[in-house]
C-alpha positions as CSV (number, residue, x, y, z in Angstrom):
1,X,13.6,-16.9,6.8
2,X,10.2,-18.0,7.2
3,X,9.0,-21.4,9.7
4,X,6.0,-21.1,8.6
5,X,2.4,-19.2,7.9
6,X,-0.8,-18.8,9.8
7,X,-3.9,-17.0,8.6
8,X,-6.8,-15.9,10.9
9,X,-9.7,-15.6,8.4
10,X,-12.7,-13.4,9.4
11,X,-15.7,-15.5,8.5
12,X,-18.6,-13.3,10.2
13,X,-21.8,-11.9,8.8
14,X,-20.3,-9.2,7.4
15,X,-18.0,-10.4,4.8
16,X,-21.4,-11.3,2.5
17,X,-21.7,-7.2,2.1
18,X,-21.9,-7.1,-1.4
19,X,-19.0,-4.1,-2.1
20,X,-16.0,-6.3,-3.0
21,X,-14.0,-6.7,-6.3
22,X,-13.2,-9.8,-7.6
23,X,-10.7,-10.3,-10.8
24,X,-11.1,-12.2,-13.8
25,X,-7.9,-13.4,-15.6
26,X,-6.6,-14.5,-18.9
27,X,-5.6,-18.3,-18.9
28,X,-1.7,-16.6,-19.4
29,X,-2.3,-13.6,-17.4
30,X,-3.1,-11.8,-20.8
31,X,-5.2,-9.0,-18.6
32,X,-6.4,-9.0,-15.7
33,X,-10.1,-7.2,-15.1
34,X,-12.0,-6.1,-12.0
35,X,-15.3,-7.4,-11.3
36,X,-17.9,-6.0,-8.9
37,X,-20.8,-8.9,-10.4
38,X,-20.3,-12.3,-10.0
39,X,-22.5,-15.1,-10.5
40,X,-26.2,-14.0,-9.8
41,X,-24.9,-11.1,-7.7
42,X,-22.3,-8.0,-6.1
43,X,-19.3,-9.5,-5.0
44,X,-19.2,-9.9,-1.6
45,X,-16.1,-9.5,0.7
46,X,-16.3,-13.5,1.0
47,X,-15.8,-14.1,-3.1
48,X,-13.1,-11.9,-3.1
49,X,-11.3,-13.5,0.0
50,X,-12.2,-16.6,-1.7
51,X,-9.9,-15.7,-4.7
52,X,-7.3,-15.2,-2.3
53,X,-7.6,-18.0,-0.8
54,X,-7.7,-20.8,-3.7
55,X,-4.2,-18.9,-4.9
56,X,-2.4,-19.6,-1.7
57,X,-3.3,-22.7,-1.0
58,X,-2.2,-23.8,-4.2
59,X,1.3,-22.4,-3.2
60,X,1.2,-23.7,0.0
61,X,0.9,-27.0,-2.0
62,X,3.6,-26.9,-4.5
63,X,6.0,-24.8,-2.5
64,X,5.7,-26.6,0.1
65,X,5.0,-23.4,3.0
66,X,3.5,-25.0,6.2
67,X,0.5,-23.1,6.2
68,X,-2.4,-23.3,8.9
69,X,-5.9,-21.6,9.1
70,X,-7.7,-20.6,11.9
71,X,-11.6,-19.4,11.4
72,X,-12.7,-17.0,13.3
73,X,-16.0,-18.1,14.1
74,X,-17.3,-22.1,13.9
75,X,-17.2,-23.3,10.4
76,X,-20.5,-24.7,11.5
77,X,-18.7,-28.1,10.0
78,X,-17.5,-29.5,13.2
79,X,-15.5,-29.2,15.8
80,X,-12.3,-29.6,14.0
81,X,-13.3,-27.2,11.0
82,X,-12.3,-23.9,12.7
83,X,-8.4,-24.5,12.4
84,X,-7.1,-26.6,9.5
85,X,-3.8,-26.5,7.3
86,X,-2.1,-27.2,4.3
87,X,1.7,-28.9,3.8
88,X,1.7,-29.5,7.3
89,X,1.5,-33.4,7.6
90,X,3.5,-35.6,5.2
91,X,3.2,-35.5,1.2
92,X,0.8,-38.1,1.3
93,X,-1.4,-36.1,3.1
94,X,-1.3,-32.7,0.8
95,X,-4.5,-34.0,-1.5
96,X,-6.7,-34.8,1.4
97,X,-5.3,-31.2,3.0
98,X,-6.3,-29.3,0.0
99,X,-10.1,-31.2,-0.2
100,X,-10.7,-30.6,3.2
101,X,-9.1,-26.6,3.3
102,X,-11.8,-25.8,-0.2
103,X,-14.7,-27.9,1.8
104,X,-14.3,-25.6,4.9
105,X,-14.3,-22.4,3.0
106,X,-16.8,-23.3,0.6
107,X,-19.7,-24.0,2.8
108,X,-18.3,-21.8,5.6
109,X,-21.8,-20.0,7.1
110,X,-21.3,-16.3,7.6
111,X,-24.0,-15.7,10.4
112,X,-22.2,-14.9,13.6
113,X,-22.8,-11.3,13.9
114,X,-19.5,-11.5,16.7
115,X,-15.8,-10.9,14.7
116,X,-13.3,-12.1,18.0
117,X,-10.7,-11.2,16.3
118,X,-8.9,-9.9,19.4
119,X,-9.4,-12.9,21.4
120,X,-8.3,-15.2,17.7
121,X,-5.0,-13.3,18.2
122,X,-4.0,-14.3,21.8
123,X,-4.6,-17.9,21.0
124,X,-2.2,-17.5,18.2
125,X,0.3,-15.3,20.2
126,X,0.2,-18.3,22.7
127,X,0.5,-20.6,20.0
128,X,3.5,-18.8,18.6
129,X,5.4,-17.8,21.6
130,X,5.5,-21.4,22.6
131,X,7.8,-22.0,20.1
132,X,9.8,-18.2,19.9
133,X,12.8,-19.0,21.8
134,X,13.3,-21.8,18.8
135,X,12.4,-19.7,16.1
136,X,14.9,-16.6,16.9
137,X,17.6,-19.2,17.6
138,X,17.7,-20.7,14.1
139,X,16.5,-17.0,12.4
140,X,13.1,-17.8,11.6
141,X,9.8,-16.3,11.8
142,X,5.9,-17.0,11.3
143,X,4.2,-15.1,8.8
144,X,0.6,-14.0,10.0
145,X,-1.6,-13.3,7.3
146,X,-4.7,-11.2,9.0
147,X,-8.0,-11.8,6.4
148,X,-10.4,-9.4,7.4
149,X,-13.1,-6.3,6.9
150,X,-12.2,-5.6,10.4
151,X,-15.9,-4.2,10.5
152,X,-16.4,-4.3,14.3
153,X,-13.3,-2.3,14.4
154,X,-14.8,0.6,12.8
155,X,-17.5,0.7,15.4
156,X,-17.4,2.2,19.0
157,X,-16.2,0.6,21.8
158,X,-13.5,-1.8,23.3
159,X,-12.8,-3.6,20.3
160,X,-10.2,-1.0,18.3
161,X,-8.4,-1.4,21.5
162,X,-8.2,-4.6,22.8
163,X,-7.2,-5.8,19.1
164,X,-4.3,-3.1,18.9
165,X,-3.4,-4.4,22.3
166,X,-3.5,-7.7,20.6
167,X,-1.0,-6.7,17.5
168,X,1.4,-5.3,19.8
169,X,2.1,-8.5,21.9
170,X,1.8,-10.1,18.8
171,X,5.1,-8.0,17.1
172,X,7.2,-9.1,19.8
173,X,7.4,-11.6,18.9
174,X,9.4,-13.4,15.6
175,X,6.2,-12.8,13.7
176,X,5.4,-10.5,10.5
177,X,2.1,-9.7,10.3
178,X,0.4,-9.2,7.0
179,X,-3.4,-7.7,7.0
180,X,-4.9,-8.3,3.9
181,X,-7.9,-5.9,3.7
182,X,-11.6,-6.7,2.6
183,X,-13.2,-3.2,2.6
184,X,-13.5,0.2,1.3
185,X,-14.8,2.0,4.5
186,X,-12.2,4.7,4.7
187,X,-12.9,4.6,8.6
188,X,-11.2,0.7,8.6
189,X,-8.6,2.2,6.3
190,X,-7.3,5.1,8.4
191,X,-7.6,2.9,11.3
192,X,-5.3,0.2,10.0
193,X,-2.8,2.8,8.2
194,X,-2.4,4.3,11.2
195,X,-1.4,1.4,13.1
196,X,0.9,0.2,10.2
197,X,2.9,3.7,10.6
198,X,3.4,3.0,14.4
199,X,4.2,-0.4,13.9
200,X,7.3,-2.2,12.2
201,X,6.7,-5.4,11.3
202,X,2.8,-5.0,10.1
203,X,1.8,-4.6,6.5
204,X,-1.5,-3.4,5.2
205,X,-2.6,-4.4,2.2
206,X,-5.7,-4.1,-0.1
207,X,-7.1,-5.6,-3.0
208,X,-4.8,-5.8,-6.3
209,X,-6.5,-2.5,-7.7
210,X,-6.5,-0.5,-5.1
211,X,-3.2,-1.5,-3.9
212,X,-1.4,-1.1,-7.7
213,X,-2.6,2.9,-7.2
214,X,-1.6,3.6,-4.1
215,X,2.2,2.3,-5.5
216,X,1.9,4.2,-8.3
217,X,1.3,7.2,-6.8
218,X,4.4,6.8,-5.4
219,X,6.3,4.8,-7.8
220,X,4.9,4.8,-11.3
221,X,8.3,3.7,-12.6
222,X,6.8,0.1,-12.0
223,X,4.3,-2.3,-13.3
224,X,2.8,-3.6,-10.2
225,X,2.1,-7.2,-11.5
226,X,0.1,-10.0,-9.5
227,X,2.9,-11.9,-9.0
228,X,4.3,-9.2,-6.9
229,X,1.1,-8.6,-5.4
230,X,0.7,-11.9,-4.3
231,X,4.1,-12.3,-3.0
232,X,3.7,-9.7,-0.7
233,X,0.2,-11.3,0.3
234,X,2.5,-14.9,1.2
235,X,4.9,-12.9,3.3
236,X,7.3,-13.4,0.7
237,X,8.8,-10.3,0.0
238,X,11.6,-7.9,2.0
239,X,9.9,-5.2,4.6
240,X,11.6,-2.8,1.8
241,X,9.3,-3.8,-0.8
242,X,6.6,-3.3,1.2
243,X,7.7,0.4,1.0
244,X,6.5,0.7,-2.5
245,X,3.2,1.9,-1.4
246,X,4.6,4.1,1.4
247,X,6.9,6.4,-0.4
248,X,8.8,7.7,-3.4
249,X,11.4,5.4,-3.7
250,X,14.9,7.6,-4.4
251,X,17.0,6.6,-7.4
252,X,19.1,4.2,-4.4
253,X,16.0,2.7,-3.9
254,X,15.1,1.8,-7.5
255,X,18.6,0.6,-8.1
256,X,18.5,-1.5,-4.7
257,X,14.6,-2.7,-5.2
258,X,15.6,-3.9,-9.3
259,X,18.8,-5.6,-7.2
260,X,16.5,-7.6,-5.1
261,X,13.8,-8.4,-7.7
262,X,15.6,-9.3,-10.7
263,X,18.8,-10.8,-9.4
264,X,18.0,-11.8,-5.9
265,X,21.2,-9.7,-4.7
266,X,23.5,-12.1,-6.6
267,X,24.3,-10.0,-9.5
268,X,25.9,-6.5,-9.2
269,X,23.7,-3.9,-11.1
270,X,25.6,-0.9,-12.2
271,X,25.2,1.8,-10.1
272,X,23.1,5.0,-11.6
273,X,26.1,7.4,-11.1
274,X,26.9,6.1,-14.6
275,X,23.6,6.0,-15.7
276,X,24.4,4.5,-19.4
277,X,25.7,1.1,-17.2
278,X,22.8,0.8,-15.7
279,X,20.1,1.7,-18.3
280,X,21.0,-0.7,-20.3
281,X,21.7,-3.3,-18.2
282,X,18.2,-2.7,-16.8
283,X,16.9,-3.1,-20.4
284,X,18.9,-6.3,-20.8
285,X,17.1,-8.1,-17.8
286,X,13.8,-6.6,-18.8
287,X,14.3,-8.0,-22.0
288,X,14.6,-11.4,-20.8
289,X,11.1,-11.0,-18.6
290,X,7.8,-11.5,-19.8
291,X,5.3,-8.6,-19.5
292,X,2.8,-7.9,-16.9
293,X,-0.4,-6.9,-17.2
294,X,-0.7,-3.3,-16.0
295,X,-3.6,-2.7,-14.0
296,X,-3.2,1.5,-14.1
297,X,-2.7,1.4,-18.1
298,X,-4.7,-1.8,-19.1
299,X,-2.0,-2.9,-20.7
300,X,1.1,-4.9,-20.7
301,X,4.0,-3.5,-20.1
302,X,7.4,-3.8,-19.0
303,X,8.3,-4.4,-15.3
304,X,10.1,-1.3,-15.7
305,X,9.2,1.8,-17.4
306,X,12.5,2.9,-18.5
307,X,11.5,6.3,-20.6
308,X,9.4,7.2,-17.3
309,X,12.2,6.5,-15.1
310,X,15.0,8.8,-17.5
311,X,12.2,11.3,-17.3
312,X,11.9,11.1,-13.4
313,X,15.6,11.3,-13.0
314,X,15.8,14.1,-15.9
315,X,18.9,12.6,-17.2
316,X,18.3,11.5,-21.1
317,X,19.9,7.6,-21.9
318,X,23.3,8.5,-23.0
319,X,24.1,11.5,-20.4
320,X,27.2,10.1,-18.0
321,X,26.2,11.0,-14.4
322,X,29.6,9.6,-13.0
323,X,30.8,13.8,-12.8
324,X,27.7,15.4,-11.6
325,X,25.4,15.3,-9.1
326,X,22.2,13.5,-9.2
327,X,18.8,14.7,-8.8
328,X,15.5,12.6,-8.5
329,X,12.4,14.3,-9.9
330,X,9.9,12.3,-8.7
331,X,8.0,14.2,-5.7
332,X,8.5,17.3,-7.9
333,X,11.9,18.4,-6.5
334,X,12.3,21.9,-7.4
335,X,8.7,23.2,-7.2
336,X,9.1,23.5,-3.4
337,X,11.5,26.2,-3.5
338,X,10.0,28.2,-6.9
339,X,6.7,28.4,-5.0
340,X,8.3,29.6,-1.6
341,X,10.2,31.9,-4.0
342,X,7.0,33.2,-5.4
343,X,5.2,33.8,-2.2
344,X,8.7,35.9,-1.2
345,X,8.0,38.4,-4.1
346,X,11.7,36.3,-5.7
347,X,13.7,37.0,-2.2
348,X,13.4,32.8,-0.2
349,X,15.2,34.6,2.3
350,X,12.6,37.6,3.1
351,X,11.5,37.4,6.9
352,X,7.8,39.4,5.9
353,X,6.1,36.4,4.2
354,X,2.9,36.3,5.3
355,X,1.2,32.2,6.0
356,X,-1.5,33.3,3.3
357,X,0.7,34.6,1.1
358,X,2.2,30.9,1.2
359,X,-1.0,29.1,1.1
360,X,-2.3,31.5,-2.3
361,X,0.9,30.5,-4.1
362,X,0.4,27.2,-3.6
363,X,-3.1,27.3,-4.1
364,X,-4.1,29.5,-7.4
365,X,-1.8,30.3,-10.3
366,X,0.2,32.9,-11.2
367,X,0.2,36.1,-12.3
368,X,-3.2,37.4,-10.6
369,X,-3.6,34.2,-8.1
370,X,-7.6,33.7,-8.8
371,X,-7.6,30.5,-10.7
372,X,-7.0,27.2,-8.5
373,X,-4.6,25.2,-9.1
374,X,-4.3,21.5,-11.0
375,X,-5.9,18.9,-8.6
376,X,-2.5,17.2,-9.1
377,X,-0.2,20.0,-8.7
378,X,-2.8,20.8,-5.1
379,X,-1.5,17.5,-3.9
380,X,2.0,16.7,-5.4
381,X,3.0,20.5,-3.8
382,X,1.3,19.7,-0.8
383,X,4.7,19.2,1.3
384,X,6.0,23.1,0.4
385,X,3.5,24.4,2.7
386,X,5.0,21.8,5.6
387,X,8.3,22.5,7.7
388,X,10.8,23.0,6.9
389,X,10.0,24.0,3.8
390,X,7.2,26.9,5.3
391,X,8.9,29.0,8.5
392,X,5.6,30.9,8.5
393,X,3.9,27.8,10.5
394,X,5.6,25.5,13.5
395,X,6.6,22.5,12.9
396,X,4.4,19.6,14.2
397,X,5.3,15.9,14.1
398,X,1.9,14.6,12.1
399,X,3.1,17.0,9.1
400,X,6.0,14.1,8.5
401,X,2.5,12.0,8.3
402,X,1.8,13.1,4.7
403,X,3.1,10.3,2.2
404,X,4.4,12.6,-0.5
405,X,3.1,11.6,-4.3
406,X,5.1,11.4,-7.6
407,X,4.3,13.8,-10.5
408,X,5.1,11.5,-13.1
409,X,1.8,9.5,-11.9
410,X,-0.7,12.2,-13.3
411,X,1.0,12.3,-16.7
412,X,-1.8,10.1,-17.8
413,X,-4.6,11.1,-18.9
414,X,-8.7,10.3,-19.3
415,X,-10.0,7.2,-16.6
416,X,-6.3,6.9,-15.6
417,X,-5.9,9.7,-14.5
418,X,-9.2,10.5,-12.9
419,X,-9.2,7.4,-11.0
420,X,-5.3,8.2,-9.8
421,X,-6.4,11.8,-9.0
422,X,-10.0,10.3,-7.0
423,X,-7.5,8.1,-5.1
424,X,-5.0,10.4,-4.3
425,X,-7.7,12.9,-3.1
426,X,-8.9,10.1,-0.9
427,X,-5.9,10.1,1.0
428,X,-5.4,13.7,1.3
429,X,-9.7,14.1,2.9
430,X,-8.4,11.4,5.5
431,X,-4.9,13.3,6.5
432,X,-7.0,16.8,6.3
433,X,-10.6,16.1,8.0
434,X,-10.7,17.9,11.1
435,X,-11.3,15.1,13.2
436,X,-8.2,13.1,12.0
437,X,-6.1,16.5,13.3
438,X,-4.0,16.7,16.2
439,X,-5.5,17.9,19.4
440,X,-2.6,20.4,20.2
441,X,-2.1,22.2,17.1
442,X,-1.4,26.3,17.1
443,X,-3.7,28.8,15.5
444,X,-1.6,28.8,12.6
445,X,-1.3,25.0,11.9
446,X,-5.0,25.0,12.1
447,X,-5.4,27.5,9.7
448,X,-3.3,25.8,7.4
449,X,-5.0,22.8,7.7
450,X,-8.4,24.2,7.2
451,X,-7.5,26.3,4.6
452,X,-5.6,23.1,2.6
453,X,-9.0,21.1,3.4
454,X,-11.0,23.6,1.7
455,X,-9.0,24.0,-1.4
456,X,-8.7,20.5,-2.0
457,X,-12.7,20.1,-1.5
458,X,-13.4,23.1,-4.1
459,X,-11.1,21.2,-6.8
460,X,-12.9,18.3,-6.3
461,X,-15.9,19.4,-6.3
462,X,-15.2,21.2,-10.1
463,X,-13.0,18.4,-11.6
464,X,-13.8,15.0,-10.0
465,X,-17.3,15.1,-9.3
């Protein structure tokens, strides 16, 4: 359980770049709309973190979470202004906290061209590990909430390292660090992805936008409401949750995730093997829940989308599952192994197919092969020309890199879909550029690579420019 939460807020000169997104809400959450201009201006990374900010120290306050803040840089309002806290002195005390915690951030000055975030850390790893021998006894942890552009990380130099040096002595010990993201530069992205797949108990997260897409890429079963959103900013949520923007969750997952959400693991859920038990048990709780603004549709919806989920599980409402076997939909089972059937002239099992022949199947459609392929059905077949799926390539470990996509998130159709398809393209340019590659791959993994990169680039060019 958690002990407690510390955030290490980047307050330097670059958090006033003027490329942020702010929301505007309904008094009762009735939508929930990006901003980009605010005020007399562009949003700047600092009105956005603001947002942030004023939510959590309002829960700090009423839930009562110990909750400290350490600047980055001087405040410029005193010696005593670079680490402050909230619910961390008696009751009494919580109004004065609160005053002093919105003074600090308000008329923080964002001049120091320096972000020490590195050196920030160790203090807080010293800080922390103080106390660690405590904290494992009685099974408790810190949650470290990481506020940042992390624009000096982007640049060359000592920096990248010395903070990823900093992160791992930090995960040693009973901390879970959460890095809450002010930026679009894809270079900060990758960088911070990357350490979040070597790392277990790190958690990269953007703003509400950004991150509802990159779950529903994955997992458009669910409305990705702020209230999730911002439990997983507090450190609140399971390190399962946090998968929802890693991976399609299988139909365990859903049935463990609605567990965890809805019932807090005190109530059995029927399991899907009989699939009319749980449907409509599902709907029952759903029923009972307000909806949530959904910020892919525009919309509110359900929590769950049931008719989305029968159709990802391609079992209709009534249909028993309890005497046959159950297949999830959701990456596009089944495509795999029609399109390695294809480039095998019908035979799977033919030793002669060529790696081109592969690549054209997946690339252009059938009969005569010249016409590309859907951008969405480029990158939701993506994985068939990985192995094991492809024996005309060898297998490499940064193929298991690729975060497969659901196809039941490009049913949409218009701005939702083109912003979904933009996104997901995104993703692929930063697994595919040549410089991301691995330095020891064979001819034929780099000829798969390149030719994947190209294709992807052509569709984009036609359909997303």
């Amino acid at each position: 359980s958690i002990d407690s939460r510390k955030w290490l807020i980047e307050n330097s000169a670059s958090m006033n770049i003027q490329d942020a997104h702010a929301m505007m809400v309904g008094f009762k959450l009735e939508y929930i709309a990006s901003v980009e201009f605010f005020g007399s201006g562009y949003v700047t990374r600092w009105q956005e973190f603001s947002q942030t900010f004023d939510f959590h120290v309002k829960m700090s306050a009423r839930c009562w979470i110990p909750t400290e803040f350490w600047l980055v840089n001087d405040s410029g309002e005193g010696a005593d202004s670079q680490r402050f806290s909230v619910a961390c002195g008696s009751k009494q005390d919580l109004s004065e906290e609160r005053e002093m915690a919105y003074k600090i951030i308000n008329s923080a000055t964002l001049e120091e061209k320096r972000n020490p975030l590195a050196s920030q850390l160790r203090r807080i790893e010293k800080h922390i590990a103080k106390n660690a021998l405590d904290l494992k006894t009685n099974n408790k942890h810190i949650v470290l909430m990481l506020c940042t552009d992390g624009d000096e990380l982007g640049r060359k130099g000592s920096a990248a390292q010395d903070f990823v040096d900093s992160v791992v002595a930090l995960s040693k010990l009973p901390v879970k660090i959460i890095v809450r993201l002010y930026t679009d530069d894809d270079r900060i992205i990758d960088f911070f992805n990357r350490l979040d797949s070597k790392l277990t108990d790190i958690e990269v997260l953007d703003d509400y936008f950004g991150e509802a897409m990159e779950v529903y890429l994955h997992n458009p079963w669910l409305t990705y409401g702020l209230g999730l959103h911002r439990l997983r900013e507090a450190g609140l949520t399971s390190d399962f949750v946090g998968e929802l923007d890693e991976r399609c969750f299988s139909i365990e997952d859903i049935h463990r995730f609605c567990e965890e959400f809805f019932t807090g693991g005190e109530v059995d859920l029927p399991h899907p093997n009989n699939w009319d038990a749980f449907i409509n048990s599902l709907a029952t709780i759903l029923s009972n829940e307000k909806q949530q603004w959904n910020p892919i549709m525009r919309r509110q919806t359900a929590w769950i989308d049931i008719k989305k989920l029968e159709k990802m599980c391609g079992r209709r409402k009534r249909h028993s599952m309890s005497n046959t076997s159950f297949q999830y939909s959701g990456a596009g089972v089944g495509r795999r192994e029609s399109l390695s059937s294809e480039a095998s002239g019908g035979d799977s099992n033919r030793d002669d197919v060529t790696l081109e022949q592969v690549i054209q199947r997946w690339s252009h459609q059938p009969p005569d092969y010249k016409k590309l392929n859907s951008m969405q059905d480029l990158l939701v077949n993506m994985p068939m020309l990985f192995p094991p799926t492809n024996t005309t390539v060898e297998s490499h470990e940064y193929f298991g890199k690729w975060k497969s996509l659901s196809r039941e998130a490009f049913t949409g159709e218009g701005e939702e879909l083109n912003s979904l398809l933009k996104r997901a393209a995104r993703r692929s340019k930063l697994f595919l550029h040549p410089d991301k590659l691995p330095k020891d791959l064979t001819k034929s993994q780099t000829l798969l690579f390149q030719a994947i990169w190209d294709v992807v680039q052509e569709q984009e060019m036609k359909t997303l420019r």
